[in-house]
N, C-alpha and C positions, 0 to 999 in steps of 0.2 A: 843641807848641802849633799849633792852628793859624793860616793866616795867608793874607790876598787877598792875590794876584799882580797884582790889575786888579781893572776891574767886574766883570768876568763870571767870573775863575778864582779856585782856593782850591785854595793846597796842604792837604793833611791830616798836621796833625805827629803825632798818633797812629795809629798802624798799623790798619789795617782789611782783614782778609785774606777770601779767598774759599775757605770750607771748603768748599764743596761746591759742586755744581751740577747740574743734570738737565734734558734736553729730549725730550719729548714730540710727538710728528710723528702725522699722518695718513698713509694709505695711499699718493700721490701724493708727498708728501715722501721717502717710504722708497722709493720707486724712485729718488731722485735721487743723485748724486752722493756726498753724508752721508753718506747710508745707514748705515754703518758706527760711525757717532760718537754715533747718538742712543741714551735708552736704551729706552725702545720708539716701535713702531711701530704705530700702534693700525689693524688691519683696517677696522673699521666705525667710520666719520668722525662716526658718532652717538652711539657710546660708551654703548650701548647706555639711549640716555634715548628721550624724546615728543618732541623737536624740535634742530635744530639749536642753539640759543640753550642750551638746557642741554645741551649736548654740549660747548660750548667750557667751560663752568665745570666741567665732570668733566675735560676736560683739565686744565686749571688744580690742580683738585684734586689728579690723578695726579703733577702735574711734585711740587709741593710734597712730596708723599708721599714721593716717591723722593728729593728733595735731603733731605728730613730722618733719612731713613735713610743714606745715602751719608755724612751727618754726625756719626751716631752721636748725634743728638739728638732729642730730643722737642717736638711743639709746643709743651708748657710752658717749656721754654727759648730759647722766639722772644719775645726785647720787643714787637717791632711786628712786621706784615706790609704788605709795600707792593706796590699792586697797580692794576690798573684794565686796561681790554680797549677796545676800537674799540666795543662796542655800546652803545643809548641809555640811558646812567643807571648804565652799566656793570655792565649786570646779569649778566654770563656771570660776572665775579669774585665779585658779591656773592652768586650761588647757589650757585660752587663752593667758596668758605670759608666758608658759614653755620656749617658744622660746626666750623671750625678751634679756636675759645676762644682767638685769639691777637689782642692791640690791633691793630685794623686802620687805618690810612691809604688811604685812596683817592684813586687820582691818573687824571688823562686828561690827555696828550700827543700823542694819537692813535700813530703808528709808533711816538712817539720814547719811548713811558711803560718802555720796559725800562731806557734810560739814566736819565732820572728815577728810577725807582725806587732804581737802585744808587746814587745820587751823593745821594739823601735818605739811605737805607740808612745810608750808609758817614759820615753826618754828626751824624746820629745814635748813633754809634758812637767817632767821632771826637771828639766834644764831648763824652762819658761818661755819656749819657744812655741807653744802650744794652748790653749785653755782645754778642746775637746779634742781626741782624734777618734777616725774609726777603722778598727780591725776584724778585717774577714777573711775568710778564702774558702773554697771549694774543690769539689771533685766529683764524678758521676763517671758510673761503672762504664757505660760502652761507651763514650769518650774518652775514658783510659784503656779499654781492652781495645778498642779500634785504634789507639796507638802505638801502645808500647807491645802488644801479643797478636791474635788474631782478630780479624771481624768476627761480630756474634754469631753471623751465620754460616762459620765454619764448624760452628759444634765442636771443636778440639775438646781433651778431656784434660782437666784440670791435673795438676799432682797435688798430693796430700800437705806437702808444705805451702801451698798456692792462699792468698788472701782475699777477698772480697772486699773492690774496691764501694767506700759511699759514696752514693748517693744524694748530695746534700751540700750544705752552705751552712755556716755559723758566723755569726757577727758578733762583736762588743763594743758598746760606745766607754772608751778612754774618758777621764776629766779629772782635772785640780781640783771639782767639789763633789762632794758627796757623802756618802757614809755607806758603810760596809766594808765587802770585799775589796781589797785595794792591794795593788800588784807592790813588793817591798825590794825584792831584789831578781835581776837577770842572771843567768850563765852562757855566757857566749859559747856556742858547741869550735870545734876543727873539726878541718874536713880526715876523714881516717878512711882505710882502704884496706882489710884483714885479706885482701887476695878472694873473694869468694865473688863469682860469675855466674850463680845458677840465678836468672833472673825471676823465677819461680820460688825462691826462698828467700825474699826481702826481711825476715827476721832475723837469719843469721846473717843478714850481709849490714844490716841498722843498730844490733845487739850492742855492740862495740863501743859505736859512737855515744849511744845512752848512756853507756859505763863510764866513759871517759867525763862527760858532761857532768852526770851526777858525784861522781867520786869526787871534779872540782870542785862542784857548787858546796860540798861536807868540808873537804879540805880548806876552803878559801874564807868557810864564813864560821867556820869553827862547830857547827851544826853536827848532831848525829838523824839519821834514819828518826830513831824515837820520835824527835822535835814535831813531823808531820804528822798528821794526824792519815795523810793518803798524799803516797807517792806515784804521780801517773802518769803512765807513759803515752804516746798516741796513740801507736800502731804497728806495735812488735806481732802481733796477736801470741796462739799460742806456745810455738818455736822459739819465736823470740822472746816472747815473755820469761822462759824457764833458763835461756840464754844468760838473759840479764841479771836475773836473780842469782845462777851460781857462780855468773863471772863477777859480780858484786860484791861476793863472799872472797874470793881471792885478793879484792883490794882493801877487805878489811871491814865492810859493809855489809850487813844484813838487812837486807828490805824485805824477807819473806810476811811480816804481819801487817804492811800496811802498802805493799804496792799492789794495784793494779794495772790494766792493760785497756786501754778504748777499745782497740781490735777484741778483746773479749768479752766486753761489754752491749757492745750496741746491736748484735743480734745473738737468738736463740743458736749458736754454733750447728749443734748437731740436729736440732728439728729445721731449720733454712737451711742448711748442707751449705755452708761458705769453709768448710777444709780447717787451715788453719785459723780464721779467724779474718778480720778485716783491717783496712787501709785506706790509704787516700788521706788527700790534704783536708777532704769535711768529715775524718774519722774523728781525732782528736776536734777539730770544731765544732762538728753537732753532740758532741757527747760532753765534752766541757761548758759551751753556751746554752747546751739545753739541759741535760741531768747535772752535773756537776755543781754549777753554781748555782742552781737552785736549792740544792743539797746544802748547800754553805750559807745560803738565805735562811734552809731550815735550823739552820746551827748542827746540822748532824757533822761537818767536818769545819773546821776553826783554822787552819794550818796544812796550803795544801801545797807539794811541791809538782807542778805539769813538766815533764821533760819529751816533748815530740821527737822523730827523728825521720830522715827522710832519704833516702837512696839516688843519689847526681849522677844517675847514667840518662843517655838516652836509645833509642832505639838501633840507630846505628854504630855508638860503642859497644854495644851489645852484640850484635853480629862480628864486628871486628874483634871480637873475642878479648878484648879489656873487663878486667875487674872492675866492680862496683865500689866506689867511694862513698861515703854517706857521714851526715852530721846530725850532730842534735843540739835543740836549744832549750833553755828553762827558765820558768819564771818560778818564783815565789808567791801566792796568793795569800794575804791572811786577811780574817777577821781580831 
């Protein structure tokens, strides 16, 4: 059965296991560090469509593809799909599963909609409303630099706090059977707003809301830091990464030995020059679907807590000189 911990957490008394998963990278991603974990790596970031915008929903397309194969099942045995991307109206998902024939949800969290996704997923599944679901989402860099900053072919020059958005799609097929990895409890994020407007520094403006998320998810389930074996954030990179960690210490929480950062993870930082580090809604997806849990296949991590976060401005609150709100979500992975 299941059962809140708090306001914000929810153990899951029925089993919700992760059969599958796949992550999908652009050209840029596959020279990075990954490389190795994704299951492709697609040459042309266009995906052979008429525009960027439909390039990310053939991503999206591609990941789901290949997690439904890797699971030996067919779209007809998905209940729901839960999904949604960085763009306006969230149309890169709604073009890349026009095709699917599967109940769809649509969700916007901005970074954080991979963790959303799973912790609906897996509640939906948990409450028996469900047998499988599947959870994705996406994002690709000049379909977010052509909305929320410049077109690419203005050349503008980045600042040093600035992140590099991915390039890519990560999927996970949800189910009531299986064995392994299997998602145990949610932390529902709030939406929080520390006053910060440089929209070129999404670390310090997402830092907060991690904190807030994760210091529940200790508080609620009675859990320390130690208990994980890798606490992971999406896409603080590394502003916010250092953010999180000392404001963490303030609430009484030390994660310096066992957190990481996606944003610092998925490329070479300083030999691809992305600044601070990277972002986007397929940051945490292709680094969680493709290194991540493969990692926890290997047995190298047992006990993983993923907390995304994701920055709820848009373009025009941004000019209107409004501060940036942002929230973060978390699951519990264990083996």
């Amino acid at each position: 059965m299941n059962s809140k911990k708090g306001r914000q957490t929810a153990e899951l008394g029925e089993a919700v296991y992760i059969k599958a998963h796949a992550a999908v990278v652009g050209a840029k991603e596959g020279e990075g560090p990954l490389s190795e974990d994704f299951d492709m790596i697609v040459s042309d970031d266009k995906m052979g469509q008429k525009s960027w915008d439909l390039a990310e929903g053939a991503f999206q397309k591609t990941a789901l593809e290949i997690a439904l194969k890797k699971a030996n099942l067919q779209a007809s045995d998905m209940d729901y799909v839960l999904s949604g991307d960085l763009q306006n109206q969230c149309t890169a998902t709604h073009y890349g599963l026009r095709d699917s024939d599967i109940p769809f949800l649509g969700l916007y969290g901005a970074c954080s909609t991979m963790i959303e996704s799973l912790s609906l997923g897996a509640v939906l599944i948990s409450s028996g409303l469900a047998q499988n679901t599947l959870c994705l989402t996406s994002s690709h860099f000049c379909s977010a630099e052509k909305q929320y900053r410049n077109p690419i072919e203005y050349g503008g020059q980045r600042t040093p706090t600035a992140q590099w958005t991915v390039t890519g799609s990560g999927a996970a097929v949800l189910s009531k059977s299986g064995e392994g990895a299997r998602i145990t409890h949610i932390t529902t994020g709030k939406i929080l707003d520390k006053g910060v407007t440089d929209i070129t520094n999404m670390g310090a403006a997402m830092a907060p809301a991690a904190v807030d998320t994760l210091s529940a998810h200790f508080r609620e389930t009675g859990r320390n830091p130690d208990y994980y074996d890798l606490i992971l954030t999406g896409d603080l990179g590394i502003v916010g990464s250092e953010l999180l960690k000392d404001l963490m210490k303030r609430e009484g929480f030390n994660i310096d030995n066992n957190h990481n950062d996606c944003g610092k993870m998925i490329y070479d930082i300083e030999g691809q020059d992305v600044h601070a580090g990277a972002s986007g809604c397929g940051c945490c997806a292709t680094v969680l679907c493709g290194h991540i849990l493969r990692e926890m296949e290997k047995g190298t991590y047992k006990r993983i807590l993923v907390a995304a976060t994701g920055a709820l401005m848009n373009p025009l609150t941004v000019l209107q000189g409004e501060s940036i709100p942002a929230i973060s979500h978390a699951v519990a992975i264990e083996i």
